[in-house]
C-alpha positions as CSV (number, residue, x, y, z in Angstrom):
1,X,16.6,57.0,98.6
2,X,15.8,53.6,100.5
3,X,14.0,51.0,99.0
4,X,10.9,51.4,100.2
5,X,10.9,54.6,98.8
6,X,11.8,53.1,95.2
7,X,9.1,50.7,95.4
8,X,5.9,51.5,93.9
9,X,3.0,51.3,96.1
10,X,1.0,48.8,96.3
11,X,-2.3,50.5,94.7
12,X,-0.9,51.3,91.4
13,X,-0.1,47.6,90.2
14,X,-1.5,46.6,87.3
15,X,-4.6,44.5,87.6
16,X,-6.7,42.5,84.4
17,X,-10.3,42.2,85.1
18,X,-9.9,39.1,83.9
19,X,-7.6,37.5,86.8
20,X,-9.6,35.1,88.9
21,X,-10.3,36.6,91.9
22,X,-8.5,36.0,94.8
23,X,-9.3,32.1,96.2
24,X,-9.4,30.8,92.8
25,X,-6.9,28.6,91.5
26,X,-5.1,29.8,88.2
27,X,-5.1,26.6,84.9
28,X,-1.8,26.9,84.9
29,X,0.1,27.5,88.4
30,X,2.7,30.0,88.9
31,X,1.6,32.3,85.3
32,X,-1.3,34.3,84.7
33,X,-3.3,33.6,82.1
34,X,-6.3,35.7,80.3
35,X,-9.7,34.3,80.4
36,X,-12.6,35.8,78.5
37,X,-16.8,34.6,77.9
38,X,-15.4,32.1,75.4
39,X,-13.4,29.8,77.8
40,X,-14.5,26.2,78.8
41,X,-16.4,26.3,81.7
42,X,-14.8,24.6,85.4
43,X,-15.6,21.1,85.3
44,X,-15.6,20.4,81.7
45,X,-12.9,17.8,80.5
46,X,-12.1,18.5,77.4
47,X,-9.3,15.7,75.6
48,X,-6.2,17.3,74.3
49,X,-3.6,15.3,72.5
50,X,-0.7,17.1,73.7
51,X,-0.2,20.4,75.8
52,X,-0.1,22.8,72.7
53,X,-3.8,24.1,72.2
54,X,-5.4,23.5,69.3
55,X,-8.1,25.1,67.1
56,X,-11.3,23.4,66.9
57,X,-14.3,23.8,64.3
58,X,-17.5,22.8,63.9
59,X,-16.7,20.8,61.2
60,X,-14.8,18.4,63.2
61,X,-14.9,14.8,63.0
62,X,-16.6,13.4,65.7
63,X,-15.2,11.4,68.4
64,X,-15.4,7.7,67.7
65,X,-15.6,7.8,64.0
66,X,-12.3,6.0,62.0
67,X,-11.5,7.8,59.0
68,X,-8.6,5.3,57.2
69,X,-5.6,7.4,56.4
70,X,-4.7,9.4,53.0
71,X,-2.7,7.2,50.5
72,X,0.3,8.7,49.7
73,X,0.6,11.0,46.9
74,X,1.6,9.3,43.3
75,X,4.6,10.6,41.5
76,X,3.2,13.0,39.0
77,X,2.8,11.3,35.5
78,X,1.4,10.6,32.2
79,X,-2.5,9.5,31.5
80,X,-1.4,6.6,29.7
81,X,1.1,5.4,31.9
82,X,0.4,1.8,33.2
83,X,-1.8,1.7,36.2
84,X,-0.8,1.0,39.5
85,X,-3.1,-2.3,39.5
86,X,-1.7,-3.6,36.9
87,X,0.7,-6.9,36.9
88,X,2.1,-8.4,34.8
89,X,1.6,-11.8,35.9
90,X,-2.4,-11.3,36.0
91,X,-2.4,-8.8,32.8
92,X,-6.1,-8.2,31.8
93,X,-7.4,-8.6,28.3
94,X,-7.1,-5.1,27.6
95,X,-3.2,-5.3,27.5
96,X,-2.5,-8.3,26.4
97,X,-4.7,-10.6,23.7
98,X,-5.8,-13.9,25.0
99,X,-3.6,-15.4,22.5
100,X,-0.9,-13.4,23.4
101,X,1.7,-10.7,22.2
102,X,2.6,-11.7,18.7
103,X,6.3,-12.3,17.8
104,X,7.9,-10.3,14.6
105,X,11.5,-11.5,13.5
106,X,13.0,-8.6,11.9
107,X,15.5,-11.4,10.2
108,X,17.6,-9.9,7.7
109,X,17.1,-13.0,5.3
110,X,13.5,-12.3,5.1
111,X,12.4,-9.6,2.3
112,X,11.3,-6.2,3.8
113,X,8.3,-6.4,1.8
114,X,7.3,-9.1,3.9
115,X,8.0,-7.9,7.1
116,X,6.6,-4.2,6.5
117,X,3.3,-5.7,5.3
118,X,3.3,-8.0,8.5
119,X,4.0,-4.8,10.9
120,X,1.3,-3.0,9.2
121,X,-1.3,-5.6,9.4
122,X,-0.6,-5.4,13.4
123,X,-2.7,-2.9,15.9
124,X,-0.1,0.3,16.9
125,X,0.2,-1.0,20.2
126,X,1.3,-4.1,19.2
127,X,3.9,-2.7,16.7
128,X,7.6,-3.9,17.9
129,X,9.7,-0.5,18.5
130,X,12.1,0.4,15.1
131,X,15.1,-0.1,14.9
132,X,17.2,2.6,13.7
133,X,19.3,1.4,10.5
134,X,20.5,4.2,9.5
135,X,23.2,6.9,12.1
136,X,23.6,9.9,11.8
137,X,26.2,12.2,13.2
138,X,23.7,14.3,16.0
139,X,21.9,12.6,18.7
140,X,18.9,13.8,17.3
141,X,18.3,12.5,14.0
142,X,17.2,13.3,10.8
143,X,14.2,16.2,11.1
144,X,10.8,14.2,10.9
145,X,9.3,16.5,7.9
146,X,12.4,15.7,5.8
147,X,12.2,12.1,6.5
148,X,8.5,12.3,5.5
149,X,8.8,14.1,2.0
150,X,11.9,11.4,0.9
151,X,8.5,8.9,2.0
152,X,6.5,10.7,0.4
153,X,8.7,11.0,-3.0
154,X,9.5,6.9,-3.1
155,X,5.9,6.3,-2.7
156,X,4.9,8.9,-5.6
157,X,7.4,7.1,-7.7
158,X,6.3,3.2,-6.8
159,X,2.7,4.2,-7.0
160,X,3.4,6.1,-10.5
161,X,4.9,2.8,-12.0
162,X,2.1,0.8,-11.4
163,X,3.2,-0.8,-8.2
164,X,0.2,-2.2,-5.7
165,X,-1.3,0.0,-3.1
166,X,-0.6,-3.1,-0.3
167,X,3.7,-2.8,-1.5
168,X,3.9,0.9,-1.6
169,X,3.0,1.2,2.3
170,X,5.4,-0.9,2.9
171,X,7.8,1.1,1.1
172,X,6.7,4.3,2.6
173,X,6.8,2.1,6.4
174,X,10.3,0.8,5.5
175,X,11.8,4.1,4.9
176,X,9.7,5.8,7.9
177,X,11.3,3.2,10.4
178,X,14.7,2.9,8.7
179,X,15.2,6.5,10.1
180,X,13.6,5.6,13.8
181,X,10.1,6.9,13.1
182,X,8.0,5.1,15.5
183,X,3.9,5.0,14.9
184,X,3.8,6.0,10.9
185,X,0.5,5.4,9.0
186,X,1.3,5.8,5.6
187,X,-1.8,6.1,3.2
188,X,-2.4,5.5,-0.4
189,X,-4.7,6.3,-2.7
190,X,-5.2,6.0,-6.7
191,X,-3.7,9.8,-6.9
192,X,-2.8,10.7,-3.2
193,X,-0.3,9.7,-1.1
194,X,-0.6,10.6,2.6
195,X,1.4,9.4,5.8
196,X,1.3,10.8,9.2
197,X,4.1,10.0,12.3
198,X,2.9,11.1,16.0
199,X,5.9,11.6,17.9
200,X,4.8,10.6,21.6
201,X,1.4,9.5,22.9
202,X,0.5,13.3,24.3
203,X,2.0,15.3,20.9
204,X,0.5,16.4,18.0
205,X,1.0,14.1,15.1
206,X,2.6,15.2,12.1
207,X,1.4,14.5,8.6
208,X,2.1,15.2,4.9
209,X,0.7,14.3,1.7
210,X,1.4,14.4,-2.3
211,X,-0.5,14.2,-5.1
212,X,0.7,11.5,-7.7
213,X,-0.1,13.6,-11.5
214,X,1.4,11.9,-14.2
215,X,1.9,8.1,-14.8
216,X,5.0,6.8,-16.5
217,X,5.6,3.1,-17.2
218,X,9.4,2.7,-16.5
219,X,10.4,-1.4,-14.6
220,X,13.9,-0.1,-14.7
221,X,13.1,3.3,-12.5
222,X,10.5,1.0,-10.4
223,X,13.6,-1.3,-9.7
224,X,15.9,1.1,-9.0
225,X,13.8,2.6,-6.1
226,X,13.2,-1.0,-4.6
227,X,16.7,-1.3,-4.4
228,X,17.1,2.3,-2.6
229,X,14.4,1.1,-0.5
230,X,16.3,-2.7,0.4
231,X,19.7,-0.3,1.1
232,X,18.1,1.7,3.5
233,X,16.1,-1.1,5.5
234,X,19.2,-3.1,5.7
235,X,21.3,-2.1,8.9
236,X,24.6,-3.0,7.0
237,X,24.7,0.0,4.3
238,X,24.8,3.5,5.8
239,X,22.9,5.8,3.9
240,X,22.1,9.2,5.2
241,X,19.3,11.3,4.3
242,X,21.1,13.5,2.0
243,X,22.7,10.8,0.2
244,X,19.3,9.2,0.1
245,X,18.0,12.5,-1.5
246,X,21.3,12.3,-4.2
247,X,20.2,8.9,-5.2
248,X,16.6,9.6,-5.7
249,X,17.0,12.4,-7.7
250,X,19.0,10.3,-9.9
251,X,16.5,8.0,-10.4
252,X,14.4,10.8,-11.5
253,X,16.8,12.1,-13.8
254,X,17.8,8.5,-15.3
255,X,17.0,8.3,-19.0
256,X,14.9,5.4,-20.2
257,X,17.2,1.8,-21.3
258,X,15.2,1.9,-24.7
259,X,14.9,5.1,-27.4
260,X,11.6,5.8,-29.2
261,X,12.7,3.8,-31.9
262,X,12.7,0.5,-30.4
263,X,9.5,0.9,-28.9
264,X,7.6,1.4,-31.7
265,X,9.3,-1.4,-33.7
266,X,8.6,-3.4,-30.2
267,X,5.0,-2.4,-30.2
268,X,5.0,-3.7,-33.8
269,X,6.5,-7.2,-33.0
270,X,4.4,-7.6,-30.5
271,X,1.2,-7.2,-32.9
272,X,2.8,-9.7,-35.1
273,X,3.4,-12.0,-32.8
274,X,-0.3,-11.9,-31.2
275,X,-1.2,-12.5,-34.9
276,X,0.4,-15.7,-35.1
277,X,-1.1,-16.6,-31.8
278,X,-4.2,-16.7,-32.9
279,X,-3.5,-18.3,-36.8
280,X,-2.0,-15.7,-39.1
281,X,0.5,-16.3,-41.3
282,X,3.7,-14.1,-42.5
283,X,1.4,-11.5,-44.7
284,X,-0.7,-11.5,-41.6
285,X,2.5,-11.0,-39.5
286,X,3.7,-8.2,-41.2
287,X,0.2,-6.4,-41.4
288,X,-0.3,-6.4,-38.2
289,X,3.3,-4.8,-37.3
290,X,2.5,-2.5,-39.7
291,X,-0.7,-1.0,-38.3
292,X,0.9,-1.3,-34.6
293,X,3.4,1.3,-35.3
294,X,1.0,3.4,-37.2
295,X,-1.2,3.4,-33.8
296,X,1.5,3.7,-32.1
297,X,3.0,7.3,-33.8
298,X,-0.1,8.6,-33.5
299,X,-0.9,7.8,-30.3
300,X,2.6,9.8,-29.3
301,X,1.5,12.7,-31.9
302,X,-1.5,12.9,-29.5
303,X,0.0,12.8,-26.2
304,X,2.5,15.5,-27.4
305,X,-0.6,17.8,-28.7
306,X,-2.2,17.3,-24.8
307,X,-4.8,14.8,-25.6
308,X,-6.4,12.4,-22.8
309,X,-5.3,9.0,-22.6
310,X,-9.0,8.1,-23.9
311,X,-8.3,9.3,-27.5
312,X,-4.9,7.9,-27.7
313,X,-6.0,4.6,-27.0
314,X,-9.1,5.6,-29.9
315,X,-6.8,6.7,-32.2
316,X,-4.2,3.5,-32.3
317,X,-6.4,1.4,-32.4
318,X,-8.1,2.8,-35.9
319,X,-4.9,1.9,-37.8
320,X,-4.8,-2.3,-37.3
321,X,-8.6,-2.1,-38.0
322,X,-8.1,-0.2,-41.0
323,X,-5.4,-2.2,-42.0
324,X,-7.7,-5.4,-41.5
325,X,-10.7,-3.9,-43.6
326,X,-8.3,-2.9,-46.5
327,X,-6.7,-6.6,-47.0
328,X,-10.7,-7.5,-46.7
329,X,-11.8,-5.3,-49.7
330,X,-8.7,-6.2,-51.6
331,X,-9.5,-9.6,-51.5
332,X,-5.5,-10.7,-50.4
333,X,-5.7,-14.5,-49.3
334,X,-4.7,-13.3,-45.0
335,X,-7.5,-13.8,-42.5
336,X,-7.9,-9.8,-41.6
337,X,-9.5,-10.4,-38.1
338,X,-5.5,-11.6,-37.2
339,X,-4.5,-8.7,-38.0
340,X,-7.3,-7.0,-36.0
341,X,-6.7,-8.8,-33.2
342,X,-2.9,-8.6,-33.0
343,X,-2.9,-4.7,-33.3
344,X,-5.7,-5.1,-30.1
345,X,-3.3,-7.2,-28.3
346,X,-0.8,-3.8,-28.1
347,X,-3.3,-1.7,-26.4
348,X,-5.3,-4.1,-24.0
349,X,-4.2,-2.3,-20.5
350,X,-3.5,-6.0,-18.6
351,X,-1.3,-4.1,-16.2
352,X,-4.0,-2.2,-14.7
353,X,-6.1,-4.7,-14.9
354,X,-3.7,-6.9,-12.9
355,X,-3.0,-4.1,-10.3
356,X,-6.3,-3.0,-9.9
357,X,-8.0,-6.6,-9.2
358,X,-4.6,-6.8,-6.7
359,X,-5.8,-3.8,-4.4
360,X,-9.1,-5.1,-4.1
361,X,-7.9,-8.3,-3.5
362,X,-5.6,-6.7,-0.4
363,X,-8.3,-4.9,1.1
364,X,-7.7,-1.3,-1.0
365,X,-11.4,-1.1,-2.6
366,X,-10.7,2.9,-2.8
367,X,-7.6,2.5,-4.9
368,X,-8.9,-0.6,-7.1
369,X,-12.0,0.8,-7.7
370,X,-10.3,4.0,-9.6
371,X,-8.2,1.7,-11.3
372,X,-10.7,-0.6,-12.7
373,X,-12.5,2.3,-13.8
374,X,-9.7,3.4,-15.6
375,X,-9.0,0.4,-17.4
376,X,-13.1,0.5,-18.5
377,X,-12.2,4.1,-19.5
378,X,-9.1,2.5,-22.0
379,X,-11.3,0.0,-22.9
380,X,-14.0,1.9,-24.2
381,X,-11.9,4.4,-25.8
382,X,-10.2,1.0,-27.7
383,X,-14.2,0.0,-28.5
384,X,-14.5,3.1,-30.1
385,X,-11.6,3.2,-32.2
386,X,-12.3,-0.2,-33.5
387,X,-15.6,0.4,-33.7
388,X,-15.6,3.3,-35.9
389,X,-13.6,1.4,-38.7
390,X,-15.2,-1.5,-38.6
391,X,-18.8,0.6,-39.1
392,X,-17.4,1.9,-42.2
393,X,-16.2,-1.3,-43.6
394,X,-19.2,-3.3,-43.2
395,X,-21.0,-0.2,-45.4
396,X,-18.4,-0.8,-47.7
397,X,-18.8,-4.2,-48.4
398,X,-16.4,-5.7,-46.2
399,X,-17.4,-9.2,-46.0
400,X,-15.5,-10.3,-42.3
401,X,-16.9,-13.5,-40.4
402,X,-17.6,-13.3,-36.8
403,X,-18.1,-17.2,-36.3
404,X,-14.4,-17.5,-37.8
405,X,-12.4,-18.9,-34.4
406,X,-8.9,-17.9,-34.9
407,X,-7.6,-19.7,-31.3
408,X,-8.6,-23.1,-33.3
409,X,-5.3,-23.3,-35.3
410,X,-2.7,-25.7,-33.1
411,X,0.7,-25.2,-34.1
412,X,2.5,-25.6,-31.0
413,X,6.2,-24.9,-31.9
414,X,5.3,-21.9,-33.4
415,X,2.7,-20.4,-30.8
416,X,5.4,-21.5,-28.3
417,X,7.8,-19.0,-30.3
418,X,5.4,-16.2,-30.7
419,X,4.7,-16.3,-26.6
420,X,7.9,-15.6,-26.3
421,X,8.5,-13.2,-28.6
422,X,5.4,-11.2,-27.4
423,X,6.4,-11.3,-24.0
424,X,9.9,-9.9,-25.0
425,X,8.8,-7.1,-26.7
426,X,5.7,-6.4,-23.9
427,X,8.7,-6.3,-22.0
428,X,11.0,-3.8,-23.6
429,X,7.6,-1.4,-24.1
430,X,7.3,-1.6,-20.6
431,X,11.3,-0.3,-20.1
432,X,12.3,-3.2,-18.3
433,X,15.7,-3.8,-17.3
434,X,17.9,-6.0,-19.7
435,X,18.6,-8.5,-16.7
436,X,14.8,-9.1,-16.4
437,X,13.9,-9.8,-19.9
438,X,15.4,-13.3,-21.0
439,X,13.3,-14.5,-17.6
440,X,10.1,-12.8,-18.5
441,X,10.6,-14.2,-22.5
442,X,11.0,-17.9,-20.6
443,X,7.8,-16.9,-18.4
444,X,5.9,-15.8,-20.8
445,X,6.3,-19.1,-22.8
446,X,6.0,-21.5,-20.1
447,X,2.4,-19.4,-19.2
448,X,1.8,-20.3,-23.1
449,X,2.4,-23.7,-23.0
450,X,0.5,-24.6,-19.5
451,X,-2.6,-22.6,-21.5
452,X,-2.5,-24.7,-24.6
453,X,-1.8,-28.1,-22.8
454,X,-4.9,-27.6,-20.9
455,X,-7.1,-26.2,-23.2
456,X,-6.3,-27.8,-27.0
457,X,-4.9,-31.1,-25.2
458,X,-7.1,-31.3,-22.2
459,X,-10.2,-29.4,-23.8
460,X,-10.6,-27.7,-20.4
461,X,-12.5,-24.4,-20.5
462,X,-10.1,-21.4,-21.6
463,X,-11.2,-19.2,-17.9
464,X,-9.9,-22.3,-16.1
465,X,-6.9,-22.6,-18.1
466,X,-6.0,-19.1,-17.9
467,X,-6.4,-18.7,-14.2
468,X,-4.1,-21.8,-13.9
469,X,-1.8,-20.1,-16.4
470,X,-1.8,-16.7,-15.2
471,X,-1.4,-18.8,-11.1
472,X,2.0,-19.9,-12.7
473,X,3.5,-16.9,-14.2
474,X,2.1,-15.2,-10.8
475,X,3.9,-18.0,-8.5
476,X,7.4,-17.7,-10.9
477,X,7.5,-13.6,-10.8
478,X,7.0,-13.7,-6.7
479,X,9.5,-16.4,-6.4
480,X,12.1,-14.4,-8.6
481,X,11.5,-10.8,-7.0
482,X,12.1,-12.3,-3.6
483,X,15.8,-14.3,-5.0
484,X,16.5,-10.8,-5.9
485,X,14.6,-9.1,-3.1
486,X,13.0,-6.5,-5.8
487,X,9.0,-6.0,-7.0
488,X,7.5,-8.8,-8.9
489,X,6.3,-6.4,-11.9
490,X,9.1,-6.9,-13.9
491,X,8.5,-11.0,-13.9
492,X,4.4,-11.2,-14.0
493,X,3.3,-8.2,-16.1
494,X,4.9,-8.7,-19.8
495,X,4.6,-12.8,-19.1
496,X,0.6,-12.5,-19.2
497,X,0.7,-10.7,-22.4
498,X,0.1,-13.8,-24.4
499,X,-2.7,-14.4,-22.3
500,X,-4.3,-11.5,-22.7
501,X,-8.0,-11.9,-24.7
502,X,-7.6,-10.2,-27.8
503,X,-9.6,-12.2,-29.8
504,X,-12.3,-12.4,-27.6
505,X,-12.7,-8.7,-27.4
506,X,-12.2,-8.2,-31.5
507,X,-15.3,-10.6,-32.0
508,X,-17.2,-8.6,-29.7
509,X,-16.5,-5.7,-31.5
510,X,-17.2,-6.8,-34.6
511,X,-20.6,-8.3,-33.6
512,X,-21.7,-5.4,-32.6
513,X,-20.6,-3.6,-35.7
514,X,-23.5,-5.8,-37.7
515,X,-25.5,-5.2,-35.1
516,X,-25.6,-8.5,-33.5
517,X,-25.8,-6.6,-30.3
518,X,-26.6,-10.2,-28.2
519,X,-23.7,-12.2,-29.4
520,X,-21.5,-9.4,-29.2
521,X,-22.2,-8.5,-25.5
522,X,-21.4,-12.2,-24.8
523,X,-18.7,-12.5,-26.6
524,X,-17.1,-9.2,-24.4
525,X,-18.4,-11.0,-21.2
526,X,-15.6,-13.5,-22.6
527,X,-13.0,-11.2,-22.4
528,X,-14.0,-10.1,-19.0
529,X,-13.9,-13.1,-17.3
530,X,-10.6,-14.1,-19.2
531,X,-9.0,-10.5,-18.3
532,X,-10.5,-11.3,-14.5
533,X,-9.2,-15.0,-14.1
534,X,-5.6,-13.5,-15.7
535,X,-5.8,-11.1,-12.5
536,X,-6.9,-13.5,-10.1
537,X,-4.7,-15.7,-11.2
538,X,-1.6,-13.8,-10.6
539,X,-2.5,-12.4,-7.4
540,X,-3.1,-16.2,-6.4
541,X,0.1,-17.5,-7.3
542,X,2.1,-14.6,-5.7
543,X,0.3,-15.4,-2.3
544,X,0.7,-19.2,-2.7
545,X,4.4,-18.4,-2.8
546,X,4.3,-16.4,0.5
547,X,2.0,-18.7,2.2
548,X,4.6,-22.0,1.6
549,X,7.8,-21.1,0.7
550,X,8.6,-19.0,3.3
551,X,12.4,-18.3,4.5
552,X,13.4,-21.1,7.0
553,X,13.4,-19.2,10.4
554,X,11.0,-16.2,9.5
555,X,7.7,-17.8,9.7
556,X,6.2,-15.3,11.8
557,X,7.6,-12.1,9.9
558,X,6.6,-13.9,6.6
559,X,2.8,-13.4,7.5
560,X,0.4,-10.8,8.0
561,X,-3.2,-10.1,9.2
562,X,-6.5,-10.0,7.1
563,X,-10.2,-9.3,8.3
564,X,-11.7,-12.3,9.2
565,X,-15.4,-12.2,7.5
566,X,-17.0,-15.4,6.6
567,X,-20.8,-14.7,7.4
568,X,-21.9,-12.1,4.8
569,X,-20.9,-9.6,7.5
């Protein structure tokens, strides 16, 4: 077959009705192209950025208008990250104070109280970042809710003891940072302790609490823990948490330095020796011991039987009273209010006092608050004891004189000696640590001696000269606990016991017992102010010592922040 036989015709080609007809130039020469009702009409110039077409809206930009281009997409972050604006040469207000980024020297020399209380006194953000004291064999640490029950535990005990609200957070901050916990907020309470560490700005935080339900008064157990406290914010002794959790429950389990025995004969001594304080003499002296360690038995037969602390402190005090009234209707040549007031000087609650005027001098109104009220609670269940016997001895013709002023007698050697002796027996009730009490004995009689020089020498009012007194033994107990880096308890609470105003509250009582209601009430507005100027007095003298005797070299750890309100509002 020849090829024009192979060769289709010419008719059967395929044709598009579409294909410009024949004199019309094709867009694109040399390839056909399909056209339909849609296309740009001939003649219309149309700009095209390149030869690849292009679909067009009408929601285009018009021709003409600039639209500046996208930024560049940020890597992706956190919401609290530092903004891109910010420099660091021109930092705005809102990161960094006018007066600038404070500086914290975690010195080793300076006491970890001080430097706790000065990191907790700071804003979060301003907080320097811990520094892990303690290693550990993982990468990972210690588990935070572990970390937070041994907080939890040293606080209960510190809190139990007596210690300040103010120097248990820093405790419980010491411990939380010792093991790397960064942004802790440890919170305390007269019964609750509470403390709560958020990992990471966008985490949950995690918190715990414990209830504090029995009190104990043990110096030696309260020392112990301050030293656990000092070994584990001190980077040179390695203590893990378990052997942190050993030595803790030791400290539990520890027995008490002193048996029952020498604390009732203690509580007796120190009755006797407030009698001679205030003028008794040797019958007087023995009288008093006497009924102190009668109160004092049943005060344990009563705490053994379940009762409140509110009838204890009733029923000790009945037997000193009683005591007093009997020598009164026997007609024995011994001034019975002595003996009153001596047994009085065994139960007056000056440590809560002191603590309790401390927290709301540091800001913790909560806390003091509760503990005021339980020393009013004390107080009135001493009123009542007293109260009680002295009622029946005026009805049976118990002739005691409430104009008699015991305080008037000067014999200096021997009050001097009966300080002493009071504040070494206040000290072994309170279960101090035989280190501690020959320089509480010497406080305690220098705090004597600074009272009587300024009141029977310088006939200076007795709420001035306590304050200044109490400033002293305050000033001596802070300056001690930081030599030994330990709490200042030990060296302030058995010194004021000489101070204490026992026979300012006995006159009271007994004035309103023959119903000399007015002289009475004035009489315990006495005691108030004296028990409130002993207080004040401490907690004065224990800042003194931090504000000017400072380590050399820690100035700015030795300090911390306080609300600045000095217009009523």
């Amino acid at each position: 077959m020849t090829d024009a036989e192979d060769r289709k015709p010419q008719s059967d080609e395929a044709r598009s009705a579409f294909r410009p007809p024949s004199g019309v130039a094709s867009p694109v020469d040399g390839e056909a192209s399909t056209t339909s009702e849609f296309a740009i009409p001939d003649g219309l110039s149309v700009p095209r950025p390149g030869t690849e077409s292009e679909t067009t809206s009408e929601f285009a930009l018009p021709e003409g208008l600039d639209v500046p281009p996208a930024p560049p997409a940020e890597a992706e972050g956190s919401a609290f990250s530092t903004p891109s604006t910010y420099s660091a040469w021109n930092a705005p207000p809102a990161f960094t104070p006018p007066s600038g980024m404070p500086a914290v020297n975690l010195m080793k020399d300076v006491p970890w109280q001080d430097r706790m209380r000065a990191m907790l006194r700071m804003p979060v953000a301003e907080r320097p970042a811990p520094e892990k004291t303690q290693r550990h064999d993982d990468d990972t640490g210690p588990a935070v809710p572990r970390v937070l029950d041994l907080t939890l535990r040293i606080g209960e005990l510190l809190l139990a003891g007596g210690e300040g609200a103010e120097d248990v957070e820093a405790a419980m901050f010491a411990v939380c940072r010792s093991y790397g916990l960064d942004r802790c907020e440890p919170n305390v309470t007269f019964t609750l302790l509470s403390i709560s560490h958020q990992p990471s700005l966008v985490e949950d935080p995690v918190t715990a609490s414990r209830t504090v339900r029995r009190r104990g008064t043990d110096y030696t157990r309260l020392a112990a823990v301050f030293q656990l406290v000092d070994d584990l914010s001190d980077p040179e002794t390695q203590i893990s948490l378990e052997e942190a959790y050993r030595r803790l429950a030791e400290i539990r389990r520890n027995r008490h330095p002193y048996p029952t025995w020498v604390l009732t004969l203690a509580s007796g001594l120190l009755a006797g020796a407030a009698s001679l304080l205030v003028g008794g003499d040797v019958i007087v002296f023995f009288a008093a011991m006497v009924g102190a360690m009668l109160g004092d038995r049943l005060a344990w037969l009563c705490a053994g039987r379940g009762l409140p602390e509110f009838y204890q402190f009733a029923v000790a005090a009945m037997p000193p009273a009683a005591i007093g009234i009997a020598l009164t209707l026997a007609h024995v040549d011994a001034v019975a209010s002595a003996v009153i007031t001596g047994g009085l000087f065994a139960l007056l609650p000056g440590r809560a006092l002191v603590a309790g005027v401390q927290d709301g001098l540091t800001g913790f109104y909560i806390t003091a608050s509760a503990r005021l009220l339980e020393v009013m609670y004390f107080f009135v269940g001493i009123v009542v004891g007293v109260l009680v016997v002295l009622y029946f001895g005026v009805q049976l013709g118990a002739k005691l004189n409430p104009d008699a002023a015991l305080a008037g007698t000067q014999r200096p050697v021997l009050q001097i000696i009966a300080s002493m002796l009071l504040s070494l027996t206040f000290a072994i009730l309170l279960q101090q640590e035989r280190s501690t009490v020959l320089a509480v004995t010497l406080n305690g009689g220098v705090a004597w001696s600074v009272y009587g020089a300024m009141h029977y020498a310088g006939d200076i009012s007795p709420v001035a000269s306590t304050a200044v007194a109490a400033g002293l033994v305050g000033l001596f107990g802070q300056l001690m606990s930081r030599y030994r880096f330990a709490s200042a308890l030990p060296y302030t609470t058995a010194a004021i016991g000489p101070l204490l105003p026992g026979s300012a509250t006995y006159f009271g009582l007994l004035a309103i017992a023959q119903n000399e209601v007015d002289r009475g009430l004035v009489s315990l507005s006495k005691a108030v102010a004296l028990a409130m100027a002993i207080a004040i007095g401490v907690h004065l003298g224990s800042e003194i010592s931090r504000l000017f005797l400072k380590v050399p070299g820690a100035a700015s750890a030795a300090g911390r922040r306080a609300a600045k309100r000095t217009r009523g509002f």
